[in-house]
PDB file with one MODEL, atoms N, CA, C and O in Angstrom:
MODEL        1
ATOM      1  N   UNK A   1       0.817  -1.188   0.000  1.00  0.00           N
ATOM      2  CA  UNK A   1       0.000   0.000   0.000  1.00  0.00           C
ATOM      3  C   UNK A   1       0.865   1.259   0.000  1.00  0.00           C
ATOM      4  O   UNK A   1       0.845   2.263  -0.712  1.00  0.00           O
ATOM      5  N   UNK A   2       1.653   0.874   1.055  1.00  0.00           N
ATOM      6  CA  UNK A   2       3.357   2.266   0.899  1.00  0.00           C
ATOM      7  C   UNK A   2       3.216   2.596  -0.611  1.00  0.00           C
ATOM      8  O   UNK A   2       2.605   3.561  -1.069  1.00  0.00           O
ATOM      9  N   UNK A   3       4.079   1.353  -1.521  1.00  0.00           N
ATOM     10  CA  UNK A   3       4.534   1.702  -2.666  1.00  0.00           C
ATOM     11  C   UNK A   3       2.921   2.671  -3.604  1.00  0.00           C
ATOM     12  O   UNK A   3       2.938   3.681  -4.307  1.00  0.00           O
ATOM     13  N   UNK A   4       2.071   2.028  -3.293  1.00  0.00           N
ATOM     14  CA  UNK A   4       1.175   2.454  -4.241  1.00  0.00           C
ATOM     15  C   UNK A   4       0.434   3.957  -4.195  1.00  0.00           C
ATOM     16  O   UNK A   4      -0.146   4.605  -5.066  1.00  0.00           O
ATOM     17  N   UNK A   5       0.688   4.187  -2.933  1.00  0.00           N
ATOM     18  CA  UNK A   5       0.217   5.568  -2.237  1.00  0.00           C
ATOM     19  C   UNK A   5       1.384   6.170  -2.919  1.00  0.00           C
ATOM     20  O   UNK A   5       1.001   6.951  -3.791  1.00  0.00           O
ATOM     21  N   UNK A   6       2.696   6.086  -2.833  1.00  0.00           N
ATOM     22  CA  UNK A   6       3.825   7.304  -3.501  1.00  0.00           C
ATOM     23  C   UNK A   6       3.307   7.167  -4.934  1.00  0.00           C
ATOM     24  O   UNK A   6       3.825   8.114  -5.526  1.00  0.00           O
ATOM     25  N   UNK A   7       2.550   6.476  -5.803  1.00  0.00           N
ATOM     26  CA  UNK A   7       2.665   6.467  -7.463  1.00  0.00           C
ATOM     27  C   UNK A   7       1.283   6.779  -7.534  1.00  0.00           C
ATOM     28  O   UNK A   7       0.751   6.541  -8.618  1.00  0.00           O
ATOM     29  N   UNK A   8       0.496   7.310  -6.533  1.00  0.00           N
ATOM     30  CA  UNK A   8      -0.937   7.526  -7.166  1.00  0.00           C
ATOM     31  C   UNK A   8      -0.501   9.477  -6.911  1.00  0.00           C
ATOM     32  O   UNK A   8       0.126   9.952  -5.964  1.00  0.00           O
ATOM     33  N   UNK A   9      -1.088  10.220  -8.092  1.00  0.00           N
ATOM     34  CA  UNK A   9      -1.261  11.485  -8.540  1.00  0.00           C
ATOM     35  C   UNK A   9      -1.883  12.140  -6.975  1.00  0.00           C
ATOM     36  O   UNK A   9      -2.500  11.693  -6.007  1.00  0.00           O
ATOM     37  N   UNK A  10      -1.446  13.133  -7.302  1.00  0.00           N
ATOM     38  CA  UNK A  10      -1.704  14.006  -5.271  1.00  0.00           C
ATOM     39  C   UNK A  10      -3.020  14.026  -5.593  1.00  0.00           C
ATOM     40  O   UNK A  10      -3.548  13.494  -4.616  1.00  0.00           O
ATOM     41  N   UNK A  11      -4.047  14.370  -6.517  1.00  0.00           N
ATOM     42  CA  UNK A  11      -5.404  14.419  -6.835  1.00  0.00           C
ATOM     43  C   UNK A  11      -6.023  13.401  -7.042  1.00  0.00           C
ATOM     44  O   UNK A  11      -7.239  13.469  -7.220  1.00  0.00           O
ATOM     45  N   UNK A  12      -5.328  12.142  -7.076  1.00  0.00           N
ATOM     46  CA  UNK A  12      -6.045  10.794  -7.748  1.00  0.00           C
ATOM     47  C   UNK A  12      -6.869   9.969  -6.948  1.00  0.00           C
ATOM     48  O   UNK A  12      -6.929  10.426  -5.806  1.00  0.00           O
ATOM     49  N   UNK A  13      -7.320   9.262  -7.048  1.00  0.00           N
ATOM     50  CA  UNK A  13      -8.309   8.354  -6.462  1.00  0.00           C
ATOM     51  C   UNK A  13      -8.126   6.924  -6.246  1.00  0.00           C
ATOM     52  O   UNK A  13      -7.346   6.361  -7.014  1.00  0.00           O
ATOM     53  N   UNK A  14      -8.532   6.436  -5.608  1.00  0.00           N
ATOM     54  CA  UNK A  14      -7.554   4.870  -4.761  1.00  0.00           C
ATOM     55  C   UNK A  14      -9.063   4.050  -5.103  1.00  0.00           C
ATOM     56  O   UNK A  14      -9.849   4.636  -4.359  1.00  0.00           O
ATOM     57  N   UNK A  15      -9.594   3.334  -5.613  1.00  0.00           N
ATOM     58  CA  UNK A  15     -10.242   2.201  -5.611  1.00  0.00           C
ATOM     59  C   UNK A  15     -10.335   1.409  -4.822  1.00  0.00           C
ATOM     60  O   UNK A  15      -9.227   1.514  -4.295  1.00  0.00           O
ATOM     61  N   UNK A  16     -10.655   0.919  -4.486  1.00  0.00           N
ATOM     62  CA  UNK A  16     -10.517  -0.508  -3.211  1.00  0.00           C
ATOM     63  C   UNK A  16     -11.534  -1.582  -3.470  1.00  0.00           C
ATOM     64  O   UNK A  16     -12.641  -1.117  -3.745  1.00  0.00           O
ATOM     65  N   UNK A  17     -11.489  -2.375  -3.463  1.00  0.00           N
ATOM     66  CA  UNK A  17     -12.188  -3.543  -3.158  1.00  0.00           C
ATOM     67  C   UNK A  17     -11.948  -5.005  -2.821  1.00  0.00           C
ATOM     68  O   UNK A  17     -11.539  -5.787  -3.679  1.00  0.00           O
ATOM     69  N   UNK A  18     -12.206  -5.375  -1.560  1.00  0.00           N
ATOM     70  CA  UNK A  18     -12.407  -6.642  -1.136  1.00  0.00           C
ATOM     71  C   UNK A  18     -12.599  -7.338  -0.384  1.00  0.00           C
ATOM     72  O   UNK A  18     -13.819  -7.173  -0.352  1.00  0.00           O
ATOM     73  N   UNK A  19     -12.304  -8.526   0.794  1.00  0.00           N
ATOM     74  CA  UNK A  19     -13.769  -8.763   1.847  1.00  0.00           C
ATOM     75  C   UNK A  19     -13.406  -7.880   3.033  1.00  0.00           C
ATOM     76  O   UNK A  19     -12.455  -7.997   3.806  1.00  0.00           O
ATOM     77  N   UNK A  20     -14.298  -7.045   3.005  1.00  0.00           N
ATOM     78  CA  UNK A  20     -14.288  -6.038   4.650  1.00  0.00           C
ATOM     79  C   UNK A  20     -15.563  -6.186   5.196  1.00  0.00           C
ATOM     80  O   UNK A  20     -16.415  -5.298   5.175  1.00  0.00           O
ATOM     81  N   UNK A  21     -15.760  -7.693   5.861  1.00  0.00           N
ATOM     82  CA  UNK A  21     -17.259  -7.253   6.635  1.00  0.00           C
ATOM     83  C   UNK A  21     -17.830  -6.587   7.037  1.00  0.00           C
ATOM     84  O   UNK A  21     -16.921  -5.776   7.218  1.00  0.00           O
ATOM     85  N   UNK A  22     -19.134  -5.832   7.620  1.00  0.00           N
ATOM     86  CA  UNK A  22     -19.065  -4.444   7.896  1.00  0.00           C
ATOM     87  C   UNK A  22     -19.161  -5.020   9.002  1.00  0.00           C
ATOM     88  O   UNK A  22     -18.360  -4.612   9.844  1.00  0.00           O
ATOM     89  N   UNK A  23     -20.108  -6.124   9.435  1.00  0.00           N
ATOM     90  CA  UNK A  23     -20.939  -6.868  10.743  1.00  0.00           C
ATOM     91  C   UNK A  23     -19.735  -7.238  11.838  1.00  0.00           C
ATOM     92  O   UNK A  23     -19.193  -8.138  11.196  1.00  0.00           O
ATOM     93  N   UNK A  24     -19.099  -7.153  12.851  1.00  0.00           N
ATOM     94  CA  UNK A  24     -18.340  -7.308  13.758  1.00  0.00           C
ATOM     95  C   UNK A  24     -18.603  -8.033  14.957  1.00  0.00           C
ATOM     96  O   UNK A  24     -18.716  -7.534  16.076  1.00  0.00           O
ATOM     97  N   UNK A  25     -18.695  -9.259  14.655  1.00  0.00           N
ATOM     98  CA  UNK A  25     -17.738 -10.235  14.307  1.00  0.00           C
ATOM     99  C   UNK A  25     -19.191 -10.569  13.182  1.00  0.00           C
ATOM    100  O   UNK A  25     -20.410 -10.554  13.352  1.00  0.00           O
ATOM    101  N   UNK A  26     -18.328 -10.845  12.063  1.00  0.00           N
ATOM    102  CA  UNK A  26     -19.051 -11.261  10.707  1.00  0.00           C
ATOM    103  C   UNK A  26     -19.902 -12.375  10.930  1.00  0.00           C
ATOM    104  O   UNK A  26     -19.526 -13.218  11.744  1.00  0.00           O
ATOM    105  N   UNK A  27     -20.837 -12.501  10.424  1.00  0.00           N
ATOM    106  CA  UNK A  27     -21.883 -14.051  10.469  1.00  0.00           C
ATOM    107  C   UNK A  27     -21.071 -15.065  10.670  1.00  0.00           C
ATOM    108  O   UNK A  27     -19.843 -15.112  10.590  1.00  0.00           O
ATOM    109  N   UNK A  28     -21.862 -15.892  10.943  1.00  0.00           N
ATOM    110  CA  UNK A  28     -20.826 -17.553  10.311  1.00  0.00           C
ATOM    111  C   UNK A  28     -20.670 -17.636   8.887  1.00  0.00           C
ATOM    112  O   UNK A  28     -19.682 -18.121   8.336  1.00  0.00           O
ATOM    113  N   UNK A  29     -21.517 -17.225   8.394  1.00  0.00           N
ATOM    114  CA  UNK A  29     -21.948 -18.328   6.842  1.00  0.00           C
ATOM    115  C   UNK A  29     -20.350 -17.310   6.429  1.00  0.00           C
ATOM    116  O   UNK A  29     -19.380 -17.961   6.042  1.00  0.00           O
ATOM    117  N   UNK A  30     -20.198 -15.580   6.565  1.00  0.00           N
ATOM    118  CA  UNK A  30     -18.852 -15.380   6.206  1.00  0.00           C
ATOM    119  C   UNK A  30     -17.767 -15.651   6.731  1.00  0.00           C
ATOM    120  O   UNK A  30     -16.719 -15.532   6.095  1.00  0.00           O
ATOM    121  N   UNK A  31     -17.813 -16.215   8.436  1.00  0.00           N
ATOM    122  CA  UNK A  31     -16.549 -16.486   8.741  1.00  0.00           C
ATOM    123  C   UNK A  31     -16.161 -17.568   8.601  1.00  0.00           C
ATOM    124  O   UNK A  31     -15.157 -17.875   9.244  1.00  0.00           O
ATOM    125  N   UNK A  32     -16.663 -18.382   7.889  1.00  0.00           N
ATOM    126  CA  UNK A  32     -16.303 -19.996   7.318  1.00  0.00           C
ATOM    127  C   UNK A  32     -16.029 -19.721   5.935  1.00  0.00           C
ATOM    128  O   UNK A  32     -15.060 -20.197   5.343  1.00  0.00           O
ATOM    129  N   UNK A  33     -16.834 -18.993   5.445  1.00  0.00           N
ATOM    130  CA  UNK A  33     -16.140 -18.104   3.956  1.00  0.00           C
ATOM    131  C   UNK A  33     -14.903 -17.724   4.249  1.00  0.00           C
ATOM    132  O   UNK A  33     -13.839 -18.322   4.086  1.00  0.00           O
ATOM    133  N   UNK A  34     -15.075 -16.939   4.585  1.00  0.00           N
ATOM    134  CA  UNK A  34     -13.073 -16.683   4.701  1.00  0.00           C
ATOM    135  C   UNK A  34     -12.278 -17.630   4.798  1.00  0.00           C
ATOM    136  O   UNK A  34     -11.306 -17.882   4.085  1.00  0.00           O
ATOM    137  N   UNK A  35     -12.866 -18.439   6.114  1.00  0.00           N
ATOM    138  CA  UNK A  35     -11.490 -19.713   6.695  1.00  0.00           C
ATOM    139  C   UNK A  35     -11.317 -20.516   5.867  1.00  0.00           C
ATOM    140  O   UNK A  35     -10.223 -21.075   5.950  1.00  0.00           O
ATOM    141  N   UNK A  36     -12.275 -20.986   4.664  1.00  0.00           N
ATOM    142  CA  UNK A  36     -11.868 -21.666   3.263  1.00  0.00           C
ATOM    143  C   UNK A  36     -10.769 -21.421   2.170  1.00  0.00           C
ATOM    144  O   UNK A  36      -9.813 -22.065   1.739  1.00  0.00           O
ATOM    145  N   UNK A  37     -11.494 -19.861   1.850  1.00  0.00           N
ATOM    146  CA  UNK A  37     -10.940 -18.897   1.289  1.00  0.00           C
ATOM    147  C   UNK A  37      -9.178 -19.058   1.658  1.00  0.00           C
ATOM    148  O   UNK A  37      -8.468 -19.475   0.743  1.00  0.00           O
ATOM    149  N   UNK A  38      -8.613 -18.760   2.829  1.00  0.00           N
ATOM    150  CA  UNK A  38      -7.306 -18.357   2.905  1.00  0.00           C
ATOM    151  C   UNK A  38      -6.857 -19.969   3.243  1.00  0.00           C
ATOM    152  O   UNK A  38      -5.750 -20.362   2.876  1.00  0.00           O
ATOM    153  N   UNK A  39      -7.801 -20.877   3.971  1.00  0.00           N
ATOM    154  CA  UNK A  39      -6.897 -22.178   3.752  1.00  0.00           C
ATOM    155  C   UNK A  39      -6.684 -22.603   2.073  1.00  0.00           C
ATOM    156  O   UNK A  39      -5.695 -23.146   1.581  1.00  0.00           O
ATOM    157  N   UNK A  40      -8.067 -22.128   1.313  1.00  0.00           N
ATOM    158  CA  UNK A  40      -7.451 -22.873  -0.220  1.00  0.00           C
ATOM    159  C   UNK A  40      -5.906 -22.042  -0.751  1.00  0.00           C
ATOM    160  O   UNK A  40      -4.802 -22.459  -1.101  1.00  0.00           O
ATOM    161  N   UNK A  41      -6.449 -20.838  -0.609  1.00  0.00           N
ATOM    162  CA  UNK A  41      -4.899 -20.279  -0.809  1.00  0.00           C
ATOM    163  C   UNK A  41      -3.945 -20.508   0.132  1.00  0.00           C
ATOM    164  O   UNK A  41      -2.929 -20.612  -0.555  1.00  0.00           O
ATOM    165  N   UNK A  42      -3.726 -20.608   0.908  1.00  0.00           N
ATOM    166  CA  UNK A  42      -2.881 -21.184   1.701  1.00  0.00           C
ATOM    167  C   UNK A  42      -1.939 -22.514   1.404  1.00  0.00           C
ATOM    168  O   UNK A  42      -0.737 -22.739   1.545  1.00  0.00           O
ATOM    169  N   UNK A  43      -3.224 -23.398   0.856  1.00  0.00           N
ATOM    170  CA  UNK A  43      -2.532 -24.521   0.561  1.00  0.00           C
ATOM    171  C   UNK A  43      -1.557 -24.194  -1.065  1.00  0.00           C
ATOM    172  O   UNK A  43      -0.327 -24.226  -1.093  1.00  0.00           O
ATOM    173  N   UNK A  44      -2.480 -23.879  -2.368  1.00  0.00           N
ATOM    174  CA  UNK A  44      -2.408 -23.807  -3.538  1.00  0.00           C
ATOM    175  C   UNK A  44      -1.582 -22.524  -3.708  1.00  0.00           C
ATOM    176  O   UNK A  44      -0.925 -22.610  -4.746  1.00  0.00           O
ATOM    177  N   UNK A  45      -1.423 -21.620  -3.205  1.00  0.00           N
ATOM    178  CA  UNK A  45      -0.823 -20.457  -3.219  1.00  0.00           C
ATOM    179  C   UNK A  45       0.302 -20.134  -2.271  1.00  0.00           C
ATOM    180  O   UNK A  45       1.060 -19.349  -2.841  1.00  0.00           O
ATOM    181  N   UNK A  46       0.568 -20.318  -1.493  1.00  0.00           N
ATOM    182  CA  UNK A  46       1.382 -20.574  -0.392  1.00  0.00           C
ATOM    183  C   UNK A  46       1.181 -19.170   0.680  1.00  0.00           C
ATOM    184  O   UNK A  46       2.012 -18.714   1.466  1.00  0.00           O
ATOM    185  N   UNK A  47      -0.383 -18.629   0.367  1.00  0.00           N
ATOM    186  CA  UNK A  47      -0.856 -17.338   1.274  1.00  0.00           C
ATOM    187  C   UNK A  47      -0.687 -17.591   2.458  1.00  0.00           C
ATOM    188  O   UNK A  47      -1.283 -18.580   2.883  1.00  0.00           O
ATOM    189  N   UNK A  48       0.149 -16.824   3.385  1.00  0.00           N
ATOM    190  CA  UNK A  48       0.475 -16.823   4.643  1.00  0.00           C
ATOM    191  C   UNK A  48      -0.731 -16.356   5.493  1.00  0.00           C
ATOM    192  O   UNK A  48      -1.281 -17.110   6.295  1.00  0.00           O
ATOM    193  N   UNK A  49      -1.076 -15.212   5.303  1.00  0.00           N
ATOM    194  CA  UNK A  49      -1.786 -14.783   6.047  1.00  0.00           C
ATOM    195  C   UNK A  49      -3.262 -15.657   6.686  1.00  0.00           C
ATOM    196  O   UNK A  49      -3.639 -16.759   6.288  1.00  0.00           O
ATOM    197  N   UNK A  50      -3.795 -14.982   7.551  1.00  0.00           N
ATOM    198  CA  UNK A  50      -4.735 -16.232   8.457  1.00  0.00           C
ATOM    199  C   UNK A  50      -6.130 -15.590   8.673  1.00  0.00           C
ATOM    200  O   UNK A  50      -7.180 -16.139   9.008  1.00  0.00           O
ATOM    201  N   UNK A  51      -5.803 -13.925   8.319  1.00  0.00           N
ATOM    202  CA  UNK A  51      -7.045 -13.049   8.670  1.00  0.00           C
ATOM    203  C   UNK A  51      -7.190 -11.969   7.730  1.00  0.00           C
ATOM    204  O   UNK A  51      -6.272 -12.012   6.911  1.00  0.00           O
ATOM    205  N   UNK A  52      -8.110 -10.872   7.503  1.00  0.00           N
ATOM    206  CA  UNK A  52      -8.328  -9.908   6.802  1.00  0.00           C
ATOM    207  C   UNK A  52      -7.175  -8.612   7.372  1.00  0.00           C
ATOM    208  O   UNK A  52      -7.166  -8.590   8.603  1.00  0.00           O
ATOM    209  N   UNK A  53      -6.547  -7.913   6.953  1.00  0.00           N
ATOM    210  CA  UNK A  53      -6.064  -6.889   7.855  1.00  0.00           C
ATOM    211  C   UNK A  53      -6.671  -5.599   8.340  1.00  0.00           C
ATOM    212  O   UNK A  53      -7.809  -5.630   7.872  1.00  0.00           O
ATOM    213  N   UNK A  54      -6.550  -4.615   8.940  1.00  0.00           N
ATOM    214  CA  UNK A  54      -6.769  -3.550   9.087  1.00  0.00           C
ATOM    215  C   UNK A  54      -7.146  -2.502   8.216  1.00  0.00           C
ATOM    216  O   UNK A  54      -7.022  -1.375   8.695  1.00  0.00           O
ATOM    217  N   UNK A  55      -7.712  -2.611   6.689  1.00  0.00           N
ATOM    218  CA  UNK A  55      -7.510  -1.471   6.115  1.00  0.00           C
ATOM    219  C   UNK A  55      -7.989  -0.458   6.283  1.00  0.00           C
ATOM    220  O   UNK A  55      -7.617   0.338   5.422  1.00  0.00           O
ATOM    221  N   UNK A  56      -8.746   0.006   7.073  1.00  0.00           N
ATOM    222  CA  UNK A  56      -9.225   1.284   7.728  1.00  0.00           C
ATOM    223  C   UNK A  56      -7.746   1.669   7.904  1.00  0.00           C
ATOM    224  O   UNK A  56      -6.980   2.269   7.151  1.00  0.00           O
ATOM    225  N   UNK A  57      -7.627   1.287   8.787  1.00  0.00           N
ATOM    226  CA  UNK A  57      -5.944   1.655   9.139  1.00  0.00           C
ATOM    227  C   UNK A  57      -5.146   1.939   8.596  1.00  0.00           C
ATOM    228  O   UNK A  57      -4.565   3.015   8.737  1.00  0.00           O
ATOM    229  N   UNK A  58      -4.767   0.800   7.553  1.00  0.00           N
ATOM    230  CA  UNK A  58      -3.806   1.312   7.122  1.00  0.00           C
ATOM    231  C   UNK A  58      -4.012   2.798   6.124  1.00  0.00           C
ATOM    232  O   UNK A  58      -3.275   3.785   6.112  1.00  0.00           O
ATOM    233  N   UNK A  59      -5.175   2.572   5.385  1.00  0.00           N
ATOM    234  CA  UNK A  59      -5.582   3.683   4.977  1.00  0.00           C
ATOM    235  C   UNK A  59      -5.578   5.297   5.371  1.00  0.00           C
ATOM    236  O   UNK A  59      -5.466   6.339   4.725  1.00  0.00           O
ATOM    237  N   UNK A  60      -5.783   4.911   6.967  1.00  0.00           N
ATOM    238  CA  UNK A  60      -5.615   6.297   7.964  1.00  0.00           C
ATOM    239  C   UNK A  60      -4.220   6.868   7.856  1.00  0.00           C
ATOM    240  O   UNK A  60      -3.824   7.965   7.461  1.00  0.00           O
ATOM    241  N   UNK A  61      -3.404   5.488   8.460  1.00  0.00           N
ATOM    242  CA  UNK A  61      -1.935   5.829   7.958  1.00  0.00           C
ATOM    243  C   UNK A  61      -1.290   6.405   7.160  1.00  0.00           C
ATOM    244  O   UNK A  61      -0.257   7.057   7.316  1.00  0.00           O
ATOM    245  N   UNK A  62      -2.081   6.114   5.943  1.00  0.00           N
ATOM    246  CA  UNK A  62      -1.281   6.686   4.678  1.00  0.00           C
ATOM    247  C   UNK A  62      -2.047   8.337   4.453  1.00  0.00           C
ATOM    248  O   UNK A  62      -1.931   8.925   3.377  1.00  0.00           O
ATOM    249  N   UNK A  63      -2.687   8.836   5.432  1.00  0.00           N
ATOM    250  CA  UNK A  63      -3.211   9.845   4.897  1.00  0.00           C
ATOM    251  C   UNK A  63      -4.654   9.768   3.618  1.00  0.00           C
ATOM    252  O   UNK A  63      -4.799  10.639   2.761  1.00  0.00           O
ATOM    253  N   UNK A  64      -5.319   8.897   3.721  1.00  0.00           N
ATOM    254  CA  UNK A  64      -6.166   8.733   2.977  1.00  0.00           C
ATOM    255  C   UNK A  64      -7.628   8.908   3.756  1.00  0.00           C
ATOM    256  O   UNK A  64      -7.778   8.620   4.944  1.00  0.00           O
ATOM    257  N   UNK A  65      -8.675   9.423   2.900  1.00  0.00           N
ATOM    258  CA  UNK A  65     -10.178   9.685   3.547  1.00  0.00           C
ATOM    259  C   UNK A  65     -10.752   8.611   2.768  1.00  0.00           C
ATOM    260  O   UNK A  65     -10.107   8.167   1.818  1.00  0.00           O
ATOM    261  N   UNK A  66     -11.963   8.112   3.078  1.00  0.00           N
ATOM    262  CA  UNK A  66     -13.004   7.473   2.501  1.00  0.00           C
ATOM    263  C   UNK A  66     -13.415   8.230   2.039  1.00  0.00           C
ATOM    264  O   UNK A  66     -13.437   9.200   2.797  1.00  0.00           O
ATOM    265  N   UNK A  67     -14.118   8.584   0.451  1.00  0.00           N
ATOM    266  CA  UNK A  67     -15.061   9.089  -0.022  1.00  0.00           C
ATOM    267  C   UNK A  67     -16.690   8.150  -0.560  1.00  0.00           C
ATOM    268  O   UNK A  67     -17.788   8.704  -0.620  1.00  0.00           O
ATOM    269  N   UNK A  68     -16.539   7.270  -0.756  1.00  0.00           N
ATOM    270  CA  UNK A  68     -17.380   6.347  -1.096  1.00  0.00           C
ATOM    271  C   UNK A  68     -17.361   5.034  -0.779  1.00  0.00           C
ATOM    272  O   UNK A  68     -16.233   4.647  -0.476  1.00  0.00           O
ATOM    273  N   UNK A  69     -18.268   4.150  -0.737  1.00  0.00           N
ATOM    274  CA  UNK A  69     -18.561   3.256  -0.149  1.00  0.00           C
ATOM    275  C   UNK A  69     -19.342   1.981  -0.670  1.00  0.00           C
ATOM    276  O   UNK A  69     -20.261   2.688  -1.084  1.00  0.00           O
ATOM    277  N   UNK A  70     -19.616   1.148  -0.887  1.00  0.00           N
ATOM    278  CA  UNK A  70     -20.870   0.189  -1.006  1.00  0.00           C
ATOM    279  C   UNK A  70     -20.588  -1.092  -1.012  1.00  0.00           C
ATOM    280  O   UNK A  70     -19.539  -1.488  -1.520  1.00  0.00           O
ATOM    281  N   UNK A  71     -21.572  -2.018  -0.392  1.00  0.00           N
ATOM    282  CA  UNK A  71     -21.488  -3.041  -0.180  1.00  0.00           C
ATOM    283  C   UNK A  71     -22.069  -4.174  -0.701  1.00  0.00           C
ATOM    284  O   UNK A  71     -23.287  -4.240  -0.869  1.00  0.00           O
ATOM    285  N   UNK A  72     -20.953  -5.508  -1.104  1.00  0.00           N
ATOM    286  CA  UNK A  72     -22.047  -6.640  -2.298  1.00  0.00           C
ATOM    287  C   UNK A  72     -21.742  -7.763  -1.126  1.00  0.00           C
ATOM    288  O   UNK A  72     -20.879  -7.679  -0.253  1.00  0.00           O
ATOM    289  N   UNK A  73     -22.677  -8.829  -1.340  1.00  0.00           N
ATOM    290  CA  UNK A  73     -22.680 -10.040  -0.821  1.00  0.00           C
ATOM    291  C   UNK A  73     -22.824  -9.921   0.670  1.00  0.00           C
ATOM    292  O   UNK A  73     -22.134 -10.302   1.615  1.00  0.00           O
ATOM    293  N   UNK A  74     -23.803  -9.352   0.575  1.00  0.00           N
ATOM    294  CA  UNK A  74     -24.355  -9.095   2.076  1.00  0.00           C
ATOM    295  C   UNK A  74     -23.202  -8.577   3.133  1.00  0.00           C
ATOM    296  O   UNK A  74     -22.922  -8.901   4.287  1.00  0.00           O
ATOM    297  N   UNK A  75     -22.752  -7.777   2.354  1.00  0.00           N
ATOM    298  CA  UNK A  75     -21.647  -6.795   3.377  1.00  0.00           C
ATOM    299  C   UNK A  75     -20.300  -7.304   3.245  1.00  0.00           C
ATOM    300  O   UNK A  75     -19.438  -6.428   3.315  1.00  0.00           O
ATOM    301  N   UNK A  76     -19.794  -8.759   3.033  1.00  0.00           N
ATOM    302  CA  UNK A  76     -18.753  -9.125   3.147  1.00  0.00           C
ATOM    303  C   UNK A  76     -17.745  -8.706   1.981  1.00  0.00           C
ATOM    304  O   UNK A  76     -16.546  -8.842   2.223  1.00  0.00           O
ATOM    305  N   UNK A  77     -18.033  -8.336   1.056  1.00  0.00           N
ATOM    306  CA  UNK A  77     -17.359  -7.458   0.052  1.00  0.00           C
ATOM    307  C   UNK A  77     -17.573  -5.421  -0.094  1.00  0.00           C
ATOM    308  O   UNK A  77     -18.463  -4.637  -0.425  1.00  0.00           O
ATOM    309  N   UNK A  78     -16.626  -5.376   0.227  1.00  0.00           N
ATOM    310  CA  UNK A  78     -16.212  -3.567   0.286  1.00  0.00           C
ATOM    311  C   UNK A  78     -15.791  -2.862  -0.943  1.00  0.00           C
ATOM    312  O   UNK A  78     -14.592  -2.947  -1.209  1.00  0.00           O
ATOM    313  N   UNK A  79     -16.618  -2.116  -1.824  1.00  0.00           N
ATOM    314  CA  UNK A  79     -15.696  -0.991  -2.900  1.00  0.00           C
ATOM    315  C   UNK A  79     -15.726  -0.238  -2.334  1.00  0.00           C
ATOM    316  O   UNK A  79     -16.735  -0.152  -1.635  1.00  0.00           O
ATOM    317  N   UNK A  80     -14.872   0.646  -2.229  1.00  0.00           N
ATOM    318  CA  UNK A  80     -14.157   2.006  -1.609  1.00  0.00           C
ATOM    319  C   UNK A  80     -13.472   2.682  -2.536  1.00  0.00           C
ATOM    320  O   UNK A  80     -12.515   2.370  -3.245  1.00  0.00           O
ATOM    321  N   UNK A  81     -14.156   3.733  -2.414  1.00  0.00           N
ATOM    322  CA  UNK A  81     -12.866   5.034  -3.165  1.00  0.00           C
ATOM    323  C   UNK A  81     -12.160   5.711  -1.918  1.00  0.00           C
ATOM    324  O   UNK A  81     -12.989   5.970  -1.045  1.00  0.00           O
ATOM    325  N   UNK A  82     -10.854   6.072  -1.585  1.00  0.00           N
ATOM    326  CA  UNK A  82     -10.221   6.638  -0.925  1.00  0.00           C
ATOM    327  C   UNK A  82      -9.689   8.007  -1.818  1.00  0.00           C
ATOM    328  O   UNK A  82      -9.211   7.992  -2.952  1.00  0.00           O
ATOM    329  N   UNK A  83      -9.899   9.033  -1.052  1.00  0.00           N
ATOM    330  CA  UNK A  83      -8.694  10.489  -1.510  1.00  0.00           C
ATOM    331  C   UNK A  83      -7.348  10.596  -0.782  1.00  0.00           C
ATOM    332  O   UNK A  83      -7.317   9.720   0.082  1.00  0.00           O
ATOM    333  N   UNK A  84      -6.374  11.228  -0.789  1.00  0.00           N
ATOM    334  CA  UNK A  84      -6.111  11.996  -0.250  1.00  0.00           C
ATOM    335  C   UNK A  84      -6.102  13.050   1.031  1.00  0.00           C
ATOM    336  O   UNK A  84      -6.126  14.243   0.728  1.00  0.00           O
ATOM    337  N   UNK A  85      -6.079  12.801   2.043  1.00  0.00           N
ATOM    338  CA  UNK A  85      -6.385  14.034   2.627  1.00  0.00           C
ATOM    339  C   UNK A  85      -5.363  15.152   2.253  1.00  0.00           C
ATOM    340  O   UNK A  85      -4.203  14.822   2.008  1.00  0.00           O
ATOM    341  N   UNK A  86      -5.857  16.860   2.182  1.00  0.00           N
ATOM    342  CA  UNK A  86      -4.949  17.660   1.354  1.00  0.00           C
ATOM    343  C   UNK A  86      -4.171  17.942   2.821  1.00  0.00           C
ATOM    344  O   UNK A  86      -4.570  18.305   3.928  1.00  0.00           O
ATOM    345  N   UNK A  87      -2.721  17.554   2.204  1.00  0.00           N
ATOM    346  CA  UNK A  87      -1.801  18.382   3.276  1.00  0.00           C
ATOM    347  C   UNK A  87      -0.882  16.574   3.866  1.00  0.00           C
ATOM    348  O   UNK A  87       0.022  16.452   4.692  1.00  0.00           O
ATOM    349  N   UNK A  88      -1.472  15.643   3.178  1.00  0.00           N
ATOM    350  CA  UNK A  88      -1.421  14.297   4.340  1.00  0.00           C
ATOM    351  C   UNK A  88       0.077  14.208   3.537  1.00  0.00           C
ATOM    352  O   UNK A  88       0.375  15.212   2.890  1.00  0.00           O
ATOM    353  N   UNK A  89       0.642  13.542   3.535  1.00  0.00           N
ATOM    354  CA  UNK A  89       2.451  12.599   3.057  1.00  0.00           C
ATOM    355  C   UNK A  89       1.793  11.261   3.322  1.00  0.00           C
ATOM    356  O   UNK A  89       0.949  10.891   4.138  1.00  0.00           O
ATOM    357  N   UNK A  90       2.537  10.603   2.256  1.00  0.00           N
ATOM    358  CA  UNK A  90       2.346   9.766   2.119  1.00  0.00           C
ATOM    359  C   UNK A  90       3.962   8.982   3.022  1.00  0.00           C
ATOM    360  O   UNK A  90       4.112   7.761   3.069  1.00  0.00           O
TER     361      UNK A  90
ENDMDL
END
């Protein structure tokens, strides 16, 4: 996200999308979705990771706002546009 925040235009727009439950702690029917999800990659891919990360966060980090939002598959999928905040460093 570092690298990609220095190569996006000071005016440009960040896209996002992918599973950010909104529901805390997510249903079952998605948290068995996931635990499939990263064991198939896990096995076939050699994906380390075990959980979704922080991207609120990291997003905050980098100086970025939410501008938009919406949600498919009953919340468990996130598009997001992020800006800029003016004045933020990346």
């Amino acid at each position: 996200m570092e690298q990609l925040s220095r190569v996006l235009c000071p005016d440009g727009r960040w896209l996002f999308a992918d599973c950010w439950p909104v529901e805390q702690p997510p249903p079952l029917w998605q948290r068995l979705l996931l635990w499939s999800m990263y064991n198939f990659f896990g096995i076939f891919s050699q994906v380390k990771a075990r959980r979704l990360p922080d991207y609120a966060l990291h997003f905050r980090q980098l100086g970025f706002a939410e501008k938009f939002s919406d949600g498919f598959y009953h919340g468990l999928v996130q598009a997001k546009v992020y800006r800029r905040v003016p004045g933020a460093e990346s």
